[in-house]
Residue frames as qw, qx, qy, qz and C-alpha x, y, z in Angstrom:
[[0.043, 0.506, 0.520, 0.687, 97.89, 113.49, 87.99],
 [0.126, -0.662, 0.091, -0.733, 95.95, 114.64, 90.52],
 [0.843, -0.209, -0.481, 0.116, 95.62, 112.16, 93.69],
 [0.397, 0.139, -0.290, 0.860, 98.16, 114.50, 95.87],
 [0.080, -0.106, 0.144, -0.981, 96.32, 117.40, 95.78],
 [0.712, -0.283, -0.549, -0.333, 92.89, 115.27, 96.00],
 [0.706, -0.269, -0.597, 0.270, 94.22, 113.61, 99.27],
 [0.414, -0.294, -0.513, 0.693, 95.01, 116.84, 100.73],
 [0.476, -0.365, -0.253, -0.759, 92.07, 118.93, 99.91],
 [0.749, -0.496, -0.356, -0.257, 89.79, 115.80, 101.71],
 [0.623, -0.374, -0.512, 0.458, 92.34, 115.57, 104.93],
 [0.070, 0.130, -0.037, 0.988, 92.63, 119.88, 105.29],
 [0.440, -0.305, -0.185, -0.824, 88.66, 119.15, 105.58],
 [0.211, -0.232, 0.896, -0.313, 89.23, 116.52, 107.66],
 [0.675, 0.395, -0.140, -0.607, 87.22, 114.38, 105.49],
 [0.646, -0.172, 0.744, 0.016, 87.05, 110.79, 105.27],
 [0.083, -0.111, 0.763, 0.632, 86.95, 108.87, 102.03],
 [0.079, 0.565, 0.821, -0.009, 83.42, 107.14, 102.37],
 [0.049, 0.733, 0.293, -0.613, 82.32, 111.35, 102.94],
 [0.160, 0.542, -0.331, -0.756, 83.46, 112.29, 99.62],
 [0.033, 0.085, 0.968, 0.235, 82.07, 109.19, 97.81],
 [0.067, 0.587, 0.638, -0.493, 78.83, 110.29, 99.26],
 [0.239, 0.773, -0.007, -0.587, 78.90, 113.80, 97.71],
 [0.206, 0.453, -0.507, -0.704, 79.77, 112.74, 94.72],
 [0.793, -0.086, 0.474, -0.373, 77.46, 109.59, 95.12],
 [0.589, 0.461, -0.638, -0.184, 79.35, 106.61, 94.46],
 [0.909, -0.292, -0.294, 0.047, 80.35, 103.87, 96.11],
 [0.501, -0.793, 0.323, 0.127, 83.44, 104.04, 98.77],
 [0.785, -0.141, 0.500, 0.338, 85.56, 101.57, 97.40],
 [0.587, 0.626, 0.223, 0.462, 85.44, 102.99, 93.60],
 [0.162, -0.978, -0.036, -0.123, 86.26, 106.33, 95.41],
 [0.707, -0.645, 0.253, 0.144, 89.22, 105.25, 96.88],
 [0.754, 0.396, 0.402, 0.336, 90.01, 103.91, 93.39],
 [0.307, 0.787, 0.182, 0.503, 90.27, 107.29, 91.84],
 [0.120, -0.989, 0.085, -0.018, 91.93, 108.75, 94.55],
 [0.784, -0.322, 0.424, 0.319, 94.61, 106.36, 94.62],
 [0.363, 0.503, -0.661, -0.423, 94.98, 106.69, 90.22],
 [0.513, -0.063, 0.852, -0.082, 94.13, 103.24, 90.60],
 [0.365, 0.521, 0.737, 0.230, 91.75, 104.00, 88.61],
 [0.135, -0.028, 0.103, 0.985, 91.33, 107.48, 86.71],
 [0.192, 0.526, 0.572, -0.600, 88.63, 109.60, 87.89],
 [0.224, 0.721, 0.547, 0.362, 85.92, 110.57, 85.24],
 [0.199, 0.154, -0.028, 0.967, 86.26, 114.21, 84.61],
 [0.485, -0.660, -0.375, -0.434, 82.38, 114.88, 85.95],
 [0.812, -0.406, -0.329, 0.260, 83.17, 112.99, 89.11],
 [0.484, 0.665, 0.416, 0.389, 86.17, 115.47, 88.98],
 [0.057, -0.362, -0.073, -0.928, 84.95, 118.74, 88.45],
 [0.569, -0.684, -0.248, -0.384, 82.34, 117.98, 91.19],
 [0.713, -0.519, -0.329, 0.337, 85.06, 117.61, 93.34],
 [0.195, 0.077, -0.130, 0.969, 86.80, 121.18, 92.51],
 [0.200, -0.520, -0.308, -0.771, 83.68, 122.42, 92.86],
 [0.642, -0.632, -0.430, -0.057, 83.36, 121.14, 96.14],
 [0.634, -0.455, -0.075, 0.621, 86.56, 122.26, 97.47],
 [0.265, 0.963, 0.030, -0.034, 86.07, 125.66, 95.29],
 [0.591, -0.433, 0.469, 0.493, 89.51, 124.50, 93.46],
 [0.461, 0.642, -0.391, -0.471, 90.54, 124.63, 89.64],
 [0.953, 0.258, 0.090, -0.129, 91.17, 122.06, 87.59],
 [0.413, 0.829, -0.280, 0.252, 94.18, 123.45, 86.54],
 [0.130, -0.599, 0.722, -0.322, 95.39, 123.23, 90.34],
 [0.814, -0.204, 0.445, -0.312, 94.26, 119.51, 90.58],
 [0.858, 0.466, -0.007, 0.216, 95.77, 118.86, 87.80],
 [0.737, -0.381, 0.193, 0.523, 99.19, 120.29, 89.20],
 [0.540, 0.564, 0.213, 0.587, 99.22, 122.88, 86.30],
 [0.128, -0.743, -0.076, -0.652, 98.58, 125.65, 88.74],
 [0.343, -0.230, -0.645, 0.643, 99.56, 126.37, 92.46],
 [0.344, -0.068, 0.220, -0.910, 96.40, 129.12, 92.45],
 [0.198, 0.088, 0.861, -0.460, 93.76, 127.73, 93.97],
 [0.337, 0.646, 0.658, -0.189, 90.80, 129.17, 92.03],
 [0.181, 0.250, 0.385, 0.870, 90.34, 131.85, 88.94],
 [0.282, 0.239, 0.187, -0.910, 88.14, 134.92, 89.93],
 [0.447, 0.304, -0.331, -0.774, 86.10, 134.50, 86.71],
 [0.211, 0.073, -0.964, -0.146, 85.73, 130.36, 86.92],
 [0.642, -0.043, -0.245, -0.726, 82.08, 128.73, 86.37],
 [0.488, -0.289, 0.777, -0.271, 81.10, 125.51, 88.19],
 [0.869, 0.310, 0.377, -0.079, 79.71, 123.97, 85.33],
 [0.218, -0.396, 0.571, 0.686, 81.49, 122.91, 82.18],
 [0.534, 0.477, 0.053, -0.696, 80.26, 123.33, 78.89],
 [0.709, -0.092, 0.638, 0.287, 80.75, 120.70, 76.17],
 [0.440, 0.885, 0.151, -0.017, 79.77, 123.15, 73.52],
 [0.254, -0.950, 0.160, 0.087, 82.29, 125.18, 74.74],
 [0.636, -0.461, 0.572, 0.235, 84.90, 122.40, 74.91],
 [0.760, 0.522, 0.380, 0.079, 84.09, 121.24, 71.29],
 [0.621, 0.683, 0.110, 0.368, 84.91, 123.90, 69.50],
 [0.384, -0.893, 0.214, -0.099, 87.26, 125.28, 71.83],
 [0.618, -0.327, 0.651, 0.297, 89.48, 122.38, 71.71],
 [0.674, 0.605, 0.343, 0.251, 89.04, 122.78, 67.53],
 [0.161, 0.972, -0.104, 0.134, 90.44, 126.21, 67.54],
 [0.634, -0.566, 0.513, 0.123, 93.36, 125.05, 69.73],
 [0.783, -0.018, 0.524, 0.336, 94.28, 122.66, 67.44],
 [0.516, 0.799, 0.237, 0.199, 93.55, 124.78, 64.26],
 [0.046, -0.988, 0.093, -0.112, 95.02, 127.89, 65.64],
 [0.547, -0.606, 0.566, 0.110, 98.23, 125.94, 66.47],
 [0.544, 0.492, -0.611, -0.299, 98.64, 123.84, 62.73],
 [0.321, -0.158, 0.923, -0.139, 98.06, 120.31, 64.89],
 [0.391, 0.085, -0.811, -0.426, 96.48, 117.61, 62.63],
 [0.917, -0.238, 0.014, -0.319, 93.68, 115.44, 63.97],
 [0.955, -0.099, -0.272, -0.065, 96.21, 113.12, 63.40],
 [0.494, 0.491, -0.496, 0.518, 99.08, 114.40, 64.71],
 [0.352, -0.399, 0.515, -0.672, 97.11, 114.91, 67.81],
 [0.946, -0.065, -0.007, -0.317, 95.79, 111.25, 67.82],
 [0.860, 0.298, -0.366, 0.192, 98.83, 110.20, 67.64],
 [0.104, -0.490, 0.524, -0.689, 100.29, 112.48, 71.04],
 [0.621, -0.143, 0.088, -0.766, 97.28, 110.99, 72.26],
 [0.246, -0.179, 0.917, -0.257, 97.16, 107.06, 71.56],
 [0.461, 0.396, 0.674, -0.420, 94.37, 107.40, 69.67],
 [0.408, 0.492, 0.695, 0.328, 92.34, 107.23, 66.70],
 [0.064, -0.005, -0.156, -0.986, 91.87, 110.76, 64.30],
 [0.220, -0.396, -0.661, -0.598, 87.96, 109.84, 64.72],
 [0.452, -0.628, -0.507, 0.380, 88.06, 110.36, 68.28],
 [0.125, -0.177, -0.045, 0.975, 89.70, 114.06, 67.77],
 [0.051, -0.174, -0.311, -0.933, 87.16, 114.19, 65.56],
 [0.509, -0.531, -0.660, -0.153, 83.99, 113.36, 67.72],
 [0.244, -0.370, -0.307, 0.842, 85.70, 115.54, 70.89],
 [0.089, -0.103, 0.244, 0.960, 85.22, 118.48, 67.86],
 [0.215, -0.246, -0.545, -0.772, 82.31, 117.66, 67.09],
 [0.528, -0.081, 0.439, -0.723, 80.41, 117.45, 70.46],
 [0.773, -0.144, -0.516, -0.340, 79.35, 113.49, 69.41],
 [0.747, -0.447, -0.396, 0.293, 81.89, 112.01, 72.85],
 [0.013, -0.974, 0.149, -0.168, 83.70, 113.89, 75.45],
 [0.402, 0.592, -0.597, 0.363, 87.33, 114.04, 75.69],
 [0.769, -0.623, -0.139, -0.029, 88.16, 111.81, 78.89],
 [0.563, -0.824, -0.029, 0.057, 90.39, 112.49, 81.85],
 [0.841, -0.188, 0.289, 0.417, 93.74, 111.18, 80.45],
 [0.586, 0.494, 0.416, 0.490, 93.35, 112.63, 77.22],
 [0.196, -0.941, -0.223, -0.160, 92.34, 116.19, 78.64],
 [0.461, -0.769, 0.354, 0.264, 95.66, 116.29, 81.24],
 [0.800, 0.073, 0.391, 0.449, 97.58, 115.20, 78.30],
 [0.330, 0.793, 0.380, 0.343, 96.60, 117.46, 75.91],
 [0.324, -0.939, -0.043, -0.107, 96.62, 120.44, 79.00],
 [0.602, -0.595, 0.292, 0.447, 100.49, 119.50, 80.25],
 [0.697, 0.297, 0.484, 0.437, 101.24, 119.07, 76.44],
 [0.271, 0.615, 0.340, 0.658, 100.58, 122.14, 75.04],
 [0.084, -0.111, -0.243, 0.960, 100.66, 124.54, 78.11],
 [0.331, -0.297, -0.201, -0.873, 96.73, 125.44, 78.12],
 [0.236, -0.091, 0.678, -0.690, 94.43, 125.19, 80.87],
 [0.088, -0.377, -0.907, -0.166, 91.64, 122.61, 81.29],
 [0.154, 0.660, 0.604, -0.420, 89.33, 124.74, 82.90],
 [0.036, 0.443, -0.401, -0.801, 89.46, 126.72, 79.75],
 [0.312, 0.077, -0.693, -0.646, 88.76, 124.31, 77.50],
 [0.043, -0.484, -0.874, 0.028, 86.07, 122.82, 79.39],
 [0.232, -0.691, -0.256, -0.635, 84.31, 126.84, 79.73],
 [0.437, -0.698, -0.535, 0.188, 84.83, 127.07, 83.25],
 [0.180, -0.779, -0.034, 0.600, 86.95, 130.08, 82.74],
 [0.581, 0.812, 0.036, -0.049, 87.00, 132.68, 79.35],
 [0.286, 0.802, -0.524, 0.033, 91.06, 132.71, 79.29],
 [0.847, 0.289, -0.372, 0.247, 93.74, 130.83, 78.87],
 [0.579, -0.803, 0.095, 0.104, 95.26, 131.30, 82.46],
 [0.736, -0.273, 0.349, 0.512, 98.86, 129.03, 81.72],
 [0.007, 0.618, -0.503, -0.604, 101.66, 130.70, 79.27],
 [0.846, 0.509, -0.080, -0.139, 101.04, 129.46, 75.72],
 [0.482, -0.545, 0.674, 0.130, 103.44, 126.88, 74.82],
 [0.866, 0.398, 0.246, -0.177, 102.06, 124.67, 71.86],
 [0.107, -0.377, 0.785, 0.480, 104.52, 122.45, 69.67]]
């Protein structure tokens, strides 16, 4: 998922693990976790690390080989994402449940993403994003277009 391009961001800065654990203040050992995929990195955790290496999501996520989007915001929004990831689905005829069901999940989670009650976590997000051709840093608001080629089944 992303681990690759993670591992060679922090060695290009010659950057140790324990150093990026730091900046994103955790613990070393969980770090390592998440860079390995051992464990999948929270999508905060993240986006504080494109933001450190002034990367996209998109390219950590292997969707993109550009590095950054002119137009791209360092925060995400969850407003943003809410109803952002609603339209998606709308604008495309996917079901709550048909997308709970891509997904592994329950139609009350789609519907709690939509409604801004939880946010969409890391798996579900790069699923969604490889699935349907559309760019995470989109739907999270860090950038106002849809960078990748529409693609939605």
């Amino acid at each position: 998922m992303y681990k690759d391009r993670l591992k060679t961001l922090r060695l290009e800065k010659g950057l140790l693990q324990k150093d990026l654990a730091n900046i994103i203040n955790i613990s070393e050992i969980s770090y390592t976790h998440y860079e390995s995929e051992y464990f999948i990195m929270p999508l905060k955790y993240l986006i504080k690390m494109c933001d450190y290496f002034n990367v996209s999501l998109d390219y950590l996520f292997k969707f993109s080989d550009n590095e950054t989007y002119n137009d791209m915001k360092k925060e995400y929004e969850s407003k943003i994402f809410s109803l952002r990831f609603k339209n998606f689905r709308k604008e495309n005829n996917i079901t709550q449940v048909k997308l709970a069901k891509v997904l592994n999940t329950t139609q009350s989670a789609i519907a709690n993403y939509e409604k801004g009650t939880n946010f969409i976590n890391t798996p579900f997000l790069y699923t969604v994003c490889k699935k349907y051709n559309i760019s995470a840093d989109y739907l999270l608001g860090r950038i106002d277009t849809n960078t990748l080629k529409k693609r939605y089944n």
